[in-house]
N, C-alpha and C positions, 0 to 999 in steps of 0.2 A: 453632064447631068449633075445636078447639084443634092444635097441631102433630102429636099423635099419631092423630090423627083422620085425619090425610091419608095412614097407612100402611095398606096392606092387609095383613093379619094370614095374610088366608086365599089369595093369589094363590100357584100354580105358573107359574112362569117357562114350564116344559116344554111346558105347553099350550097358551103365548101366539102367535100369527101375527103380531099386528098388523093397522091398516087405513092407510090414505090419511091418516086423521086425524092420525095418531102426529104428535110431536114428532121432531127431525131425528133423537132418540134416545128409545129406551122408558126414562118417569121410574122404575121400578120396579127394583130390583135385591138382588138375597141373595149375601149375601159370603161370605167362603172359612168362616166360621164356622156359616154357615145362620141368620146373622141379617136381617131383610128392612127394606128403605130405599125410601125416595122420594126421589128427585133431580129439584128443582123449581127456577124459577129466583127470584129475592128478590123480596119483596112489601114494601109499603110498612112492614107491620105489624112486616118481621123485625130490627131496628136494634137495640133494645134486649138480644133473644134472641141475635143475635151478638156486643154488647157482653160479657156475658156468658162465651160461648164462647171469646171471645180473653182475657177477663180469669182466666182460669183455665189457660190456657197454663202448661208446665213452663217457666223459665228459658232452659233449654237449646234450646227448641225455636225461638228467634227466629233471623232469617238475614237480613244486611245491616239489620239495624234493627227488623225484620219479623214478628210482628207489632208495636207498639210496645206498652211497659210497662204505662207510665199509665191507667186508666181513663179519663181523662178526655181521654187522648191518641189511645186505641183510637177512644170515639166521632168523634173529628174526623177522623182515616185511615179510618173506615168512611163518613164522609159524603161525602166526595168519592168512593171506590169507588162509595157506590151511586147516585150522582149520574152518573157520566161511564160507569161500566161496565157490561160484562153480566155478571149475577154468578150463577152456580148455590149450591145451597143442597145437603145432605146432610140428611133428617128422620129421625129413628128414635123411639123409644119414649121416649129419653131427651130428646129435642130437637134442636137441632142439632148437628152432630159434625164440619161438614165445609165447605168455601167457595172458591168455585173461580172464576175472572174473567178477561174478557182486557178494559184498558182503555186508552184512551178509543176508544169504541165507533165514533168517525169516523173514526179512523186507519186507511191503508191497513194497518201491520202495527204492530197494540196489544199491549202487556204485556202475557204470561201471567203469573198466579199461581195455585197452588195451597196450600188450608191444611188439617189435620187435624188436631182435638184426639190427644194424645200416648196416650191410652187408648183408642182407633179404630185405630190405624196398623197394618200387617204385614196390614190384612184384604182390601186390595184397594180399597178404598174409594176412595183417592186416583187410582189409576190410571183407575176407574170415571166416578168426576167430573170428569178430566180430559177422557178424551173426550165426555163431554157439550159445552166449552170449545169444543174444535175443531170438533166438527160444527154447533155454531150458529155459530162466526166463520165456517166454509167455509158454509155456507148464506146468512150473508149478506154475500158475496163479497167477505168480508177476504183482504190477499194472501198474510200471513203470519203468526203468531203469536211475538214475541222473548220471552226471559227472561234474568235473568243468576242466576247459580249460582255457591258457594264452591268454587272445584276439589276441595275435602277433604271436602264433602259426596256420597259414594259413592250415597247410598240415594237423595238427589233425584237424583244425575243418571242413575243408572239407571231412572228412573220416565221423564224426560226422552226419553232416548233409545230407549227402547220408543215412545213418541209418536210417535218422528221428528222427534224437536229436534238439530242438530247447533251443534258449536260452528262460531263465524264469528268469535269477536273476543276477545282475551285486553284486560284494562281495569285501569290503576292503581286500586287503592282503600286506605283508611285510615279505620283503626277503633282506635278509642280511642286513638290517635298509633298504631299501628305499621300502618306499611306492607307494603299485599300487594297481589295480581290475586283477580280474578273473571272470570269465563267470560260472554259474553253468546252466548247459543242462539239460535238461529233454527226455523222452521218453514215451510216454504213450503204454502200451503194452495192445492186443488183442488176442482171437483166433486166428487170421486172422495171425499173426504174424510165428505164429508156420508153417501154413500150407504155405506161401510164401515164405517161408526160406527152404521147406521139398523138395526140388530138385537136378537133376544132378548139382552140383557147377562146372560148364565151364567158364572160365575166361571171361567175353566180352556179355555169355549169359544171356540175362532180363529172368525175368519169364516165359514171353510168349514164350520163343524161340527164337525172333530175338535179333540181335548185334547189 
């Protein structure tokens, strides 16, 4: 069975309940485009498929370093992710599109990150996989989720702050010699967490049901 294998072509979200069995979140999800995804978490198989997916990265889309350049630099930052962290994955027809992680998975409050190839973005997708993130840290009773953010980056930290990331700490940083700040976000996580995230994922749909 290959990556496309694992999407279902023919699910309605509309019809879904759910059982007891679910994951803290349903892996199934259709974006603002009516394109349909699986959100699974990494298997041992997916290193090279993500290699990949970051090596084809726009320029523009790296932040504090992130993802790195190199091909050869991507695999050794993705070995340690999948070594220490819990990492969600994004599948679709084309492969993977999408990579979302909070780590080291023993710390009371581990690094969030979220990634989306540049030809994915505006569909929802990142906001999607990120609560996947949170409701597996709050189910297994992490205290908080941190991240840091370039304050001029608008689009992440509006993704951010939809989550319930707030800023806690402004931080000296320096990049290619000139000196700036970055933002470090916080997240406090709850039970509450796991169970507000544990629904049909409808693009548009709140908790309660309405849009």
């Amino acid at each position: 069975m290959d990556q496309t294998d694992r999407v279902c072509r023919y699910w309605d979200p509309g019809e879904c309940e759910g059982t007891r069995h679910c994951p803290p979140r349903c892996p199934r999800f259709v974006d603002r485009e009516g394109s349909s995804w699986v959100i699974r978490p990494a298997a041992d198989g997916d290193h090279e498929a993500l290699v990949d997916m970051y090596d084809d990265f726009a320029p523009g889309q790296a932040a504090q370093g992130l993802p790195p350049r190199k091909r050869s630099r991507i695999a050794g930052w993705l070995d340690g992710l999948l070594d220490e962290g819990c990492n969600f994955l994004v599948v679709g027809e084309t492969g993977i599109v999408g990579h979302a992680l909070y780590t080291p998975t023993d710390d009371a409050e581990p690094e969030f990150a979220v990634f989306v190839h540049q030809d994915y973005q505006g569909r929802g997708i990142g906001t999607e996989l990120s609560k996947h993130v949170v409701a597996a840290a709050a189910v297994a009773d992490r205290e908080a989720l941190t991240l840091i953010v370039d304050p001029d980056n608008r689009t992440a930290r509006r993704l951010y702050e939809k989550l319930g990331f707030e800023v806690v700490e402004e931080l000296p940083y320096e990049e290619r010699g000139r000196r700036t700040a970055i933002l470090r976000l916080r997240r406090p996580l709850d039970d509450r967490d796991g169970i507000e995230y544990q629904h049909v994922p409808i693009v548009g749909t709140r908790v309660d049901g309405r849009r």
